[in-house]
N, C-alpha and C positions, 0 to 999 in steps of 0.2 A: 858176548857183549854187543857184538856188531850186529848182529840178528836183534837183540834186546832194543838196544838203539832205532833200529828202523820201522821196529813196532809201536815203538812211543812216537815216530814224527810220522809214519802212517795215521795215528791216530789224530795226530796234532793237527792234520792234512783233513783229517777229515771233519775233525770238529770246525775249521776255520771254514772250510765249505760251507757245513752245515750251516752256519753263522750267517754266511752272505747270504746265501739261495732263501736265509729265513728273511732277510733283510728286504728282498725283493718279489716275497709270495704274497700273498694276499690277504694272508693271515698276518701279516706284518705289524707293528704296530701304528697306528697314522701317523701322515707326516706333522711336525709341528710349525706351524704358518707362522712366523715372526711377526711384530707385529708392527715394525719397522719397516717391511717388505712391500714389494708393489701388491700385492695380492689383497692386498686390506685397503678402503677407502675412507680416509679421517676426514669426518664431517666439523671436528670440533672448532678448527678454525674457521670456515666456513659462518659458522651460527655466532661465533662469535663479534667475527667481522660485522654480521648482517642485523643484527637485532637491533641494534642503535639505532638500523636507517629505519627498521617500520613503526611506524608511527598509530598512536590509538585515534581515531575518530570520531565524535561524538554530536549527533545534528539536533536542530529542534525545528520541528515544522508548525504549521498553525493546524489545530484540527475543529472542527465546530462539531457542536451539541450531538448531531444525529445528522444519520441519512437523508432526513427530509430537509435538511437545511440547503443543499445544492438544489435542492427544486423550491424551496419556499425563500427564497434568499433574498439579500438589501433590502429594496424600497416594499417590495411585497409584503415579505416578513411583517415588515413595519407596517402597514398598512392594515393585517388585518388585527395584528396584537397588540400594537402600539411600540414596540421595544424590536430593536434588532438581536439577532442569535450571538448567545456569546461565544469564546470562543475559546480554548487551553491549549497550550502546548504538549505537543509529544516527541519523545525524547527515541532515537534508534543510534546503532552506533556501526562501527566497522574497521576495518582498517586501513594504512596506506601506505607507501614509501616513496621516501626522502632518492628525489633523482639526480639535485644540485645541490651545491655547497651554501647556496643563496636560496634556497629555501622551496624549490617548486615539488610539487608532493603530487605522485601519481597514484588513483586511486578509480574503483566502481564509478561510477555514473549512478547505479541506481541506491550505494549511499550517501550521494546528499543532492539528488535530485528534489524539488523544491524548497529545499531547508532553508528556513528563515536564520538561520545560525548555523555556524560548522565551528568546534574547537579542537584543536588539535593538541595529544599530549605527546611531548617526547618519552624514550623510553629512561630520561633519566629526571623524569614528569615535572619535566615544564610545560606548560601550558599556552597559549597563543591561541588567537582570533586567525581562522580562513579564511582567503578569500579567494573564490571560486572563479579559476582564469578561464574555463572554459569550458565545456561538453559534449561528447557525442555520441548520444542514444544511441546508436546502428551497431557503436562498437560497445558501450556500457564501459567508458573510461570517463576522467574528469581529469580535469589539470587543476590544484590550489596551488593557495602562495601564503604564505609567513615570512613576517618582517624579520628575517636571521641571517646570519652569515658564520660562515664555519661549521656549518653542517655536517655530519657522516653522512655518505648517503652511495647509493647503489652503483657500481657501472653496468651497464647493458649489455649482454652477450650475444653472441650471433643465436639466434634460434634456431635458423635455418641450421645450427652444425648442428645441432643438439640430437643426442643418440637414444633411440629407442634402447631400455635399459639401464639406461644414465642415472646414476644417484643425483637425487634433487630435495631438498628441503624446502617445506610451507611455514613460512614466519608471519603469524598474524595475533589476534586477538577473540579468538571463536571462547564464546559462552561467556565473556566477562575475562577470564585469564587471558592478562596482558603478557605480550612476549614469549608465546608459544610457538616450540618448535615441534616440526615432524617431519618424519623421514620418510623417505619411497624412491621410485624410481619412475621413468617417464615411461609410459606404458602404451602411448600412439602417436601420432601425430597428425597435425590436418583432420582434426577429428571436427565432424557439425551434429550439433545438438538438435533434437526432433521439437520443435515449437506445438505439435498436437495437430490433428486433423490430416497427417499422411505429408508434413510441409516440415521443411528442416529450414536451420536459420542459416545465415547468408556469412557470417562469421566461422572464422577457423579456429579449434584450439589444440594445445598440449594436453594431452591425458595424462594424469600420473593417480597413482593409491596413496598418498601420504594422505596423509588424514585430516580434512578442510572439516570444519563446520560452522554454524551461523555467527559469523563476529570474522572470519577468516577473508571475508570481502573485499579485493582492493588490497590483500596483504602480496607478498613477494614471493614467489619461489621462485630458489635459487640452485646454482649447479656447487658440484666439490669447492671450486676457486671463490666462491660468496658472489658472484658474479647475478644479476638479477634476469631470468631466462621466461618470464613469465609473471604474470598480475592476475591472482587468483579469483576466481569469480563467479563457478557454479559448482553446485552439488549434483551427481545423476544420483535423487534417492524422492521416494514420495513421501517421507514425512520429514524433510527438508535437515535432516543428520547423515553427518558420512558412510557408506554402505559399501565403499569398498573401492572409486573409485570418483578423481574431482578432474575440475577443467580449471587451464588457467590460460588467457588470453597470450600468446606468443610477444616474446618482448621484443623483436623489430616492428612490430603493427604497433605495440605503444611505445616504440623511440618516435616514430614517423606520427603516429597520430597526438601525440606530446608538442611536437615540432610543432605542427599544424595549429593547434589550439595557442600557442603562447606567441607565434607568428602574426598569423592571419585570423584567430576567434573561429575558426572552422576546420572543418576539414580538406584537404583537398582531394577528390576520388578523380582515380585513373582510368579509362575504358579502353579496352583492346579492341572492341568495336567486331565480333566475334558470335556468332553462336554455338555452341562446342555440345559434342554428345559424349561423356563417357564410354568406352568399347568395354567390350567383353569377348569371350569365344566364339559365342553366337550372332553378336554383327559382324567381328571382325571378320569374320568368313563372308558371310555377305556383300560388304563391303570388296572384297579382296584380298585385304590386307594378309600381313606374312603371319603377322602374330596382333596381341590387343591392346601390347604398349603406347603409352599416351593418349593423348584427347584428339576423335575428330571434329576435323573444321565443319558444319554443317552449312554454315551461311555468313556470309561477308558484309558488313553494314555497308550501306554506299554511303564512299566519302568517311567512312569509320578509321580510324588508325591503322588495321591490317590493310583495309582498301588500300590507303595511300602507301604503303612500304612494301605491295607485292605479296601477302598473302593471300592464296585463295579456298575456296570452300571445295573440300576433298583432303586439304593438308591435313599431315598427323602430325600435330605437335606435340614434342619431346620433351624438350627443355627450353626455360625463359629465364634468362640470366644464369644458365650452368644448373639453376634448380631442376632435379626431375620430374615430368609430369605424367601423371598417371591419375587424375579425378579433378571434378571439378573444385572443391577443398583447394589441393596442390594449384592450381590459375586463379583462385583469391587470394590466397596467403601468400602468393607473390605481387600480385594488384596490388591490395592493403598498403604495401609498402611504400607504395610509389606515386607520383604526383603528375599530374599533365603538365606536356614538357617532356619527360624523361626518358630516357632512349635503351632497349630493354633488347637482349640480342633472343630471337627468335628461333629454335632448329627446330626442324619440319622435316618429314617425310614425303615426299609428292610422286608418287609412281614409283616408286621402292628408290628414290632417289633422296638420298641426305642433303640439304640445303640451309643455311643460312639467314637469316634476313636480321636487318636493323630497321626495331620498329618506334617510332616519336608517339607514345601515347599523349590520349586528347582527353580532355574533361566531356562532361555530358552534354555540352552545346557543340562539341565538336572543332574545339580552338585547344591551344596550349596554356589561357591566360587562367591568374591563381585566380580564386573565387574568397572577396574579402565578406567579415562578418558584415551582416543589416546592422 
């Protein structure tokens, strides 16, 4: 019995073995991800939070007859026909979002760049007259305003945390479908778009793949928390539909460029006062340097901002306000932010020496005073 006995819990010994070691081979079966768990990222709140604030766009501009009317135009026109050019309206559209509870709607610049009309609908379509607080072509933002109070509307996220990776959602209006959402994730950062002829634009963006298309302009993307992390506003595709990846303007440049236009009617631009060279392996050797982290300093403006706070040309700068630098992208997407006046902590490299500096940025005249609208 007792031999009997120890052959049945050998056995039993051994199936329970068997059972773990299967548990933990490869052939195992997968694990099952809860979907309550950290492991999963709910968007659902998120979009829900967010739709209310983006808002549909709708402009009308003046357009006249034909090409030839800008060169045969007014008093000419009339002169040799007798009659001036008539002239029709035309209708484009876009999106925006709602940044205050009191109505200010951040949105493209180039949709409602000379619109003789802007109407704005909410997403639970009411309707309202815009009115256009402000502009700035350099960055392609626009500040309006609607007579409302008690709005939904967006809070603003740091950009600068925002993680390469990061789930983000595009809430706009692309092709007519009002209140569309799409999913991705942010796919670069400090990225600059090539304007054509070997010249890149002077603006910084968020890269993400969620899927932008025409109507999507001026709409939001946002992070997991419905937090507003960017203002959508180009396609990389040449027949102007999404192909796989979109840009959207970083949302500290439009808190600060928002500020600016409902302040002052302008913007205010900040200069370090700076000429900087990107490094690589091949200067940085030349140079000296230990390695090809950050920007060097090439040239000092006299009397420029660095001038005055002790920087000089040879510095490798690191970081400007704790941000790391490493292109020229990275030292505008910190600039954008900030205003003359503003005092921005500088670390530098100088002869393999780590250093410090507190630097008082100046506007382009080379004062600290704000710069009001004409």
């Amino acid at each position: 019995m007792n031999m009997e006995l120890k052959k049945k819990s050998k056995l039993l010994l051994f199936i329970l073995l068997a059972t773990i070691s299967g548990l933990s081979s490869g052939c195992a079966q997968p694990e099952v991800k809860q979907a309550s768990g950290s492991r999963y990222v709910d968007l659902t709140s998120a979009a829900e939070s967010s739709v209310n604030a983006v808002v549909y766009i709708k402009t009308e501009f003046t357009q006249k007859n034909s090409v030839w009317d800008d060169f045969f135009g007014g008093t000419i026109w009339e002169h040799f026909f007798g009659s001036a050019p008539s002239t029709y309206p035309v209708q484009a559209a876009g999106s925006g979002v709602i940044i205050s509870k009191d109505g200010y709607i951040v949105t493209n610049n180039h949709v409602v760049e000379d619109a003789a009309k802007v109407t704005i609908t909410l997403n639970d379509k009411r309707e309202y007259d815009g009115e256009i607080i402000g502009t700035d072509p350099a960055s392609d933002l626009a500040l309006l305003k609607i007579s409302e109070r008690n709005l939904p509307y967006l809070k603003f996220a740091d950009s600068d945390s925002v993680r390469i990776g990061e789930w983000v959602l595009a809430i706009g209006n692309p092709m007519g479908l009002n209140s569309t959402v799409t999913a991705g994730i942010i796919s670069a950062k400090a990225r600059q778009l090539s304007t054509g002829r070997n010249t890149v634009s002077d603006e910084v963006y968020l890269q993400t793949d969620a899927a932008i298309n025409s109507g999507n302009s001026g709409g939001a993307l946002v992070n997991a928390a419905g937090q507003l992390v960017g203002i959508n506003t180009a396609i990389a595709s040449g027949n102007g539909f999404y192909t796989g990846y979109s840009f959207a303007i970083p949302s500290n440049i439009v808190k600060k460029i928002c500020y600016d236009l409902e302040h002052f009617g302008t913007t205010q631009q900040a200069f370090l006062g700076v000429s900087i060279m990107e490094l690589n392996a091949a200067n940085a050797k030349e140079l000296n340097l230990d390695d090809a982290t950050g920007i060097y300093v090439a040239e000092v403006q006299e009397e420029g901002a660095a001038a005055q706070n002790g920087l000089q040309a040879g510095d490798v700068i690191t970081h400007i306000d704790n941000t790391p630098i490493n292109s020229l992208p990275d030292v505008r997407g910190v600039l954008k932010t900030k205003s003359p006046g503003d005092r921005v902590k500088v670390d530098v490299i100088r002869k393999k020496e780590k250093i410090s500096k507190n630097v008082t940025l100046l506007n382009n005249k080379g004062t600290t005073d704000r710069v009001e609208k004409q």
